[in-house]
C-alpha positions, 0 to 999 in steps of 0.5 A: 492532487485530483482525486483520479491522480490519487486513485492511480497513484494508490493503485500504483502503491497496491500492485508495488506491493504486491510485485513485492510480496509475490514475485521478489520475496515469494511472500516469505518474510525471512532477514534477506527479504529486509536487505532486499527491501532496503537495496530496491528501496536504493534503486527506486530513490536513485532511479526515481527520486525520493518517495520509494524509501523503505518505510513506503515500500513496506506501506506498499506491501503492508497494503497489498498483504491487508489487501488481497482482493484487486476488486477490493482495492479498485473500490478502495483507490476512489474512496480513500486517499493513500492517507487514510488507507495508510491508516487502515493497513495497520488496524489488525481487526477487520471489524475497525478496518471496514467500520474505518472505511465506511465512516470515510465514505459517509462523512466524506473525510 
């Protein structure tokens, strides 16, 4: 995959993510919103294909919540892969994150 496709497609990840968290759950985390997640994850799969399951969709806004800044995630998109990125969401200390980052970009991982 080229790198401009894999920068679409992360900045694609991103703002699925924050439609999400912003305009369906209204950023609450109650039960319904894990029903949600699963029925949209059903509606994309069938309107899309595979790829939307749950467990992406929940990257997808795991990604728009660490996130927040769209400067952020424009610089993001062409230094990282979805695979890295889905590596550094997860890290809750932002120290590690931005050490992550920047050892990605030196070394060219």
């Amino acid at each position: 995959m080229s790198e401009e496709v894999n920068a679409e497609i992360t900045l694609l990840y991103w703002n699925v993510g924050k439609r999400i968290n912003n305009e369906i759950l209204k950023n609450e985390r109650a039960e319904y919103g894990k029903q949600i997640v699963v029925s949209l994850s059903r509606q994309l799969e069938t309107e899309y294909g595979k790829g939307w399951g749950e467990k992406q969709l929940r990257q997808c806004m795991q990604f728009a919540s660490v996130f927040q800044d769209e400067q952020i995630v424009y610089a993001l998109r062409i230094q990282l892969t979805w695979t890295h990125i889905r590596t550094i969401i997860y890290m809750e200390d932002p120290l590690k994150r931005a050490f992550y980052i920047e050892m990605c970009k030196l070394e060219k991982w």
